[in-house]
Backbone as a printed PyTorch tensor [residue, N CA C, xyz], in Angstrom:
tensor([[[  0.8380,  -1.1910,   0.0000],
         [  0.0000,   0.0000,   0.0000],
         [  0.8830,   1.2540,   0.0000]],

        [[  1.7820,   1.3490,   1.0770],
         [  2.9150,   2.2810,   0.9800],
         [  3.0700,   3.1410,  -0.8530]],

        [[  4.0780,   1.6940,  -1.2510],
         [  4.6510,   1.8390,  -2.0680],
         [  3.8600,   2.3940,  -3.7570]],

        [[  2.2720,   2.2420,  -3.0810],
         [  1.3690,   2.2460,  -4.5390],
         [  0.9280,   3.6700,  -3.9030]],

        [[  0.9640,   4.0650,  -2.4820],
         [  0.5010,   5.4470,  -2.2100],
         [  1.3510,   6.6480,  -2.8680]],

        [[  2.8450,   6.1240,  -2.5030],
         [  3.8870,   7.1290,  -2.5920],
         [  4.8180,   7.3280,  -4.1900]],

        [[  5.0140,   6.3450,  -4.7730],
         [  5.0640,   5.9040,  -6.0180],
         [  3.6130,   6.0170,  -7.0470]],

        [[  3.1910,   5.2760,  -7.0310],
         [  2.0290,   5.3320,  -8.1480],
         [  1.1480,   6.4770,  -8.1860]],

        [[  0.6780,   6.8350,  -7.0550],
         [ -0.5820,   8.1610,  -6.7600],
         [  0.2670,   9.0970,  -6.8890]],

        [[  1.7620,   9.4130,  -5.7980],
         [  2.7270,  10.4750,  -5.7530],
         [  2.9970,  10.9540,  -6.5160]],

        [[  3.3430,  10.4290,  -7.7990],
         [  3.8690,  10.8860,  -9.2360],
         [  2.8470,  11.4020,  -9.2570]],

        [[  2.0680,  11.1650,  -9.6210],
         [  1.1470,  12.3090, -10.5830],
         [  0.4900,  13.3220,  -9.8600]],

        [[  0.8030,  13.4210,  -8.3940],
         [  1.1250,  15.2850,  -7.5800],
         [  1.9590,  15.3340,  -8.0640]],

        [[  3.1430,  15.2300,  -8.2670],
         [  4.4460,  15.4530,  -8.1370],
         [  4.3850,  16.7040,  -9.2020]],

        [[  3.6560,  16.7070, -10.1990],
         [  3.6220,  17.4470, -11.8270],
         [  2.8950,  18.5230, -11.6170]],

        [[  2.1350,  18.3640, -10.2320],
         [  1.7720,  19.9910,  -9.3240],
         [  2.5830,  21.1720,  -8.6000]],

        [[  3.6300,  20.1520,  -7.8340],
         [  4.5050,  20.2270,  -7.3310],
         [  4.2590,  19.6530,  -5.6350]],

        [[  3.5000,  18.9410,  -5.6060],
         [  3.3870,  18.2310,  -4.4960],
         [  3.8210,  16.5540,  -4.3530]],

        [[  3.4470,  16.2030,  -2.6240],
         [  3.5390,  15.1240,  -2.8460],
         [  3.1080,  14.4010,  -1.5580]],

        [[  2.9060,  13.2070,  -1.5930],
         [  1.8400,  12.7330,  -0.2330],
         [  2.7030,  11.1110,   0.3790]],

        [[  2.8600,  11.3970,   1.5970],
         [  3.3900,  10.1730,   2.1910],
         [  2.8210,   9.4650,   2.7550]],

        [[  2.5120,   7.9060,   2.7660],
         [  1.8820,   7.0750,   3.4240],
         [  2.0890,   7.2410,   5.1470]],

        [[  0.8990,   7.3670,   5.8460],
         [  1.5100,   7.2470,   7.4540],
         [  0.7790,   5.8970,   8.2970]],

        [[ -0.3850,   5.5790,   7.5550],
         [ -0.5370,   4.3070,   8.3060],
         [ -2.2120,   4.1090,   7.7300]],

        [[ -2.5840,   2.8020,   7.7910],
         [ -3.8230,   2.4710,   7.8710],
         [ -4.2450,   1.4080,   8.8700]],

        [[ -5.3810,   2.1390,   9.4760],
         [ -5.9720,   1.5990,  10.5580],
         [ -7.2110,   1.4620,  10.4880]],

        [[ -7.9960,   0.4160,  10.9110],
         [ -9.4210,   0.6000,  10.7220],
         [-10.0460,   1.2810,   9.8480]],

        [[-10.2180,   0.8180,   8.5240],
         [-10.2270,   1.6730,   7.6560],
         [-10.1120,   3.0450,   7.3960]],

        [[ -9.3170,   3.5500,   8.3170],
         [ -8.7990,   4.7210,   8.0150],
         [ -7.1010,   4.9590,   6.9240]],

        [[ -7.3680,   5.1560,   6.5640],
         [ -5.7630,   5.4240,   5.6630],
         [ -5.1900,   7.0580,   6.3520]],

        [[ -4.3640,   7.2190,   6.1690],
         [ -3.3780,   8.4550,   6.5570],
         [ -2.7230,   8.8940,   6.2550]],

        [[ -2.7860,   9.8290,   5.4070],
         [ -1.9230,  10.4650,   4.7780],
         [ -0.9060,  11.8200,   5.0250]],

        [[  0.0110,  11.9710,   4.5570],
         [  0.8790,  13.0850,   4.7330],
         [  1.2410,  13.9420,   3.5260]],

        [[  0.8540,  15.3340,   3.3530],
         [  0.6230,  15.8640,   2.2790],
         [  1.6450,  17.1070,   2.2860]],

        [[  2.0210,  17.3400,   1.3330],
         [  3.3710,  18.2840,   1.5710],
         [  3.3710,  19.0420,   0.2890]],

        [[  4.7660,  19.9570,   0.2860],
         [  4.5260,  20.9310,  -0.8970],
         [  3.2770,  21.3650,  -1.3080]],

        [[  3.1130,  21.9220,  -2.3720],
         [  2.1600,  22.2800,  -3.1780],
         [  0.7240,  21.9150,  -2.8820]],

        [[  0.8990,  20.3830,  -1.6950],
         [ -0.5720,  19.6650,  -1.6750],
         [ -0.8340,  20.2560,  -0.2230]],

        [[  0.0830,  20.8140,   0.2350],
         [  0.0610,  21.0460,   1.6400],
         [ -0.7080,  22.5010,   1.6550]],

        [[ -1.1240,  23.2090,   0.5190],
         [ -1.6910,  24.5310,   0.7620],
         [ -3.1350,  24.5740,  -0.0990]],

        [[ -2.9850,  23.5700,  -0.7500],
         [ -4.2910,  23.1100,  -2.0210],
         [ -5.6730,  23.4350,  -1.2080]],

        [[ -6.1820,  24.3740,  -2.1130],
         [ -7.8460,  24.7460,  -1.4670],
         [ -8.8060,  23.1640,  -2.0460]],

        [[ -8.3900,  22.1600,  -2.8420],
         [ -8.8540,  21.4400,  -3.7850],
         [ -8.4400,  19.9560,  -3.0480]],

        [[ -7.7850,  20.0180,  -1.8720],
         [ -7.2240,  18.6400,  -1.2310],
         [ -8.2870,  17.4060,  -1.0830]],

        [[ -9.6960,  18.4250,  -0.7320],
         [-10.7010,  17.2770,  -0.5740],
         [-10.8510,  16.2760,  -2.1850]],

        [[-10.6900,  16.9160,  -3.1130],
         [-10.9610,  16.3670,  -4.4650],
         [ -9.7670,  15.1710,  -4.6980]],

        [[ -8.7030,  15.6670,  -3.9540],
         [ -7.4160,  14.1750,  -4.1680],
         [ -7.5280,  13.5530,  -3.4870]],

        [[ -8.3220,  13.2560,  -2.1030],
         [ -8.2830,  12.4130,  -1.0340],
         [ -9.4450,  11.6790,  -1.8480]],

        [[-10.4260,  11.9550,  -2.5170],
         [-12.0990,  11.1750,  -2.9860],
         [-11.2550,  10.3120,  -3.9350]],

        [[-10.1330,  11.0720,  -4.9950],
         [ -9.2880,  10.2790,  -5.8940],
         [ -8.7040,   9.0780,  -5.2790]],

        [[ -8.0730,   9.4560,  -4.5330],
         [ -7.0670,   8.3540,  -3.7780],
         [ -7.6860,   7.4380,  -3.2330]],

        [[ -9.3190,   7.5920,  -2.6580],
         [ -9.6850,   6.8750,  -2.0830],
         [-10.6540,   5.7200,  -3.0340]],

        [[-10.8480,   6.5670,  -4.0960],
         [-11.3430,   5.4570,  -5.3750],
         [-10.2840,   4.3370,  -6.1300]],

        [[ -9.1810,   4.5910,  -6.2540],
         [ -7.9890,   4.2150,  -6.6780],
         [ -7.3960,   3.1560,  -5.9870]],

        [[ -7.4810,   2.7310,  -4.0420],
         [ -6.8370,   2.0120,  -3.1410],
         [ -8.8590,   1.0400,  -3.4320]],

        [[ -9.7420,   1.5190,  -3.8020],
         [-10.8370,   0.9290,  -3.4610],
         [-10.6630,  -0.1800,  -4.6990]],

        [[-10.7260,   0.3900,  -6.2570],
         [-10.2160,  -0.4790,  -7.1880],
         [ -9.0570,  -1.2340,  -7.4990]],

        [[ -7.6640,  -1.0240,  -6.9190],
         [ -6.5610,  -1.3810,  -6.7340],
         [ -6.6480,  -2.6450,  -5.6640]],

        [[ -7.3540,  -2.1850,  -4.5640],
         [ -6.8280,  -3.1950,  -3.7490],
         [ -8.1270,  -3.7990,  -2.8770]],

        [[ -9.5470,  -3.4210,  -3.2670],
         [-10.2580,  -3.9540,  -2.7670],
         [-11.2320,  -3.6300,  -1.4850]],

        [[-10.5710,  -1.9930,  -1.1920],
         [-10.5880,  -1.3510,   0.6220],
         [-11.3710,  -0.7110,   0.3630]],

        [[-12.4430,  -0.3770,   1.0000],
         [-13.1850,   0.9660,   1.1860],
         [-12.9800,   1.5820,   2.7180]],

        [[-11.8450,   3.1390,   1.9600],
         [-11.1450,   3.6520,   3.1990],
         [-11.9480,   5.0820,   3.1880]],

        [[-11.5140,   5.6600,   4.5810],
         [-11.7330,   7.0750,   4.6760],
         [-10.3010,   7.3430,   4.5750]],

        [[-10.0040,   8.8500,   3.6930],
         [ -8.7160,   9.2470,   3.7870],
         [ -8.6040,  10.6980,   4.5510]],

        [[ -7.6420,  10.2420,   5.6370],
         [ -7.1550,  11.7740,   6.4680],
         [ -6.3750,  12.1140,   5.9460]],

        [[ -6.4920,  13.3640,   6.1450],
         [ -5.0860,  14.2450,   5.0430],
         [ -4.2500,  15.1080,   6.1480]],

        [[ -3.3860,  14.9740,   6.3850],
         [ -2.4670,  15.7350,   7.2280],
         [ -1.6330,  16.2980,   6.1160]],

        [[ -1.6710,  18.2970,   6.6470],
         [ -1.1920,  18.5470,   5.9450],
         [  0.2320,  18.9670,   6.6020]],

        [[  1.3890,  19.1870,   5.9420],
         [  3.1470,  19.6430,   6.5400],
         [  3.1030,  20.0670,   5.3500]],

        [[  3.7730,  21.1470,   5.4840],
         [  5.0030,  22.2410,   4.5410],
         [  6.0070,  21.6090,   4.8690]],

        [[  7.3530,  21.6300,   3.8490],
         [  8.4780,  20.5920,   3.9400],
         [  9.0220,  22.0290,   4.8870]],

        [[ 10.1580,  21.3630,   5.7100],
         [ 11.1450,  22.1030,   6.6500],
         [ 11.7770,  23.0010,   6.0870]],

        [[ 12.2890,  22.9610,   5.1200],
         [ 12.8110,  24.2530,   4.2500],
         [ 11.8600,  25.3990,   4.2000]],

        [[ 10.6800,  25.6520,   3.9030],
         [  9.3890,  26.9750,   3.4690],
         [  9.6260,  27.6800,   5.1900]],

        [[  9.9450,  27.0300,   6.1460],
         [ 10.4160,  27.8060,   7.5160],
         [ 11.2640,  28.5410,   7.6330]],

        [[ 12.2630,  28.4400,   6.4900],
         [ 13.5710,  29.5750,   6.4590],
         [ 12.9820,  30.6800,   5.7740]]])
């Protein structure tokens, strides 16, 4: 799941300039970590409904997705 969150879904923020890290799934909750570009997105709810259609056809889950958002450590300087 990781690797299809951060790889497969990631890339194609990435061409926004964002990008989203797996943090855990629990009870059908999934968890996400959203950064750069995704970390300020007025539109975040519209990639979490994506992501959450994508892990539903991919892998079978019907999740809720939390979105935690972080600015990378650098935008603090």
């Amino acid at each position: 799941m990781k690797d299809f969150i951060e790889k497969t879904l990631g890339a194609r923020l990435q061409g926004d300039g964002g990008w989203v890290e797996f943090e855990k799934l629990e009870e059908g909750e999934l968890t996400l970590v959203f950064r750069g570009e995704c970390s300020k997105c007025l539109i975040l709810n519209r990639c979490c409904d994506w992501i959450r259609e994508k892990v539903k056809e991919n892998f079978g889950l019907d999740v809720t997705v939390a979105a935690v958002r972080k600015k990378p450590y650098f935008w603090d300087k």
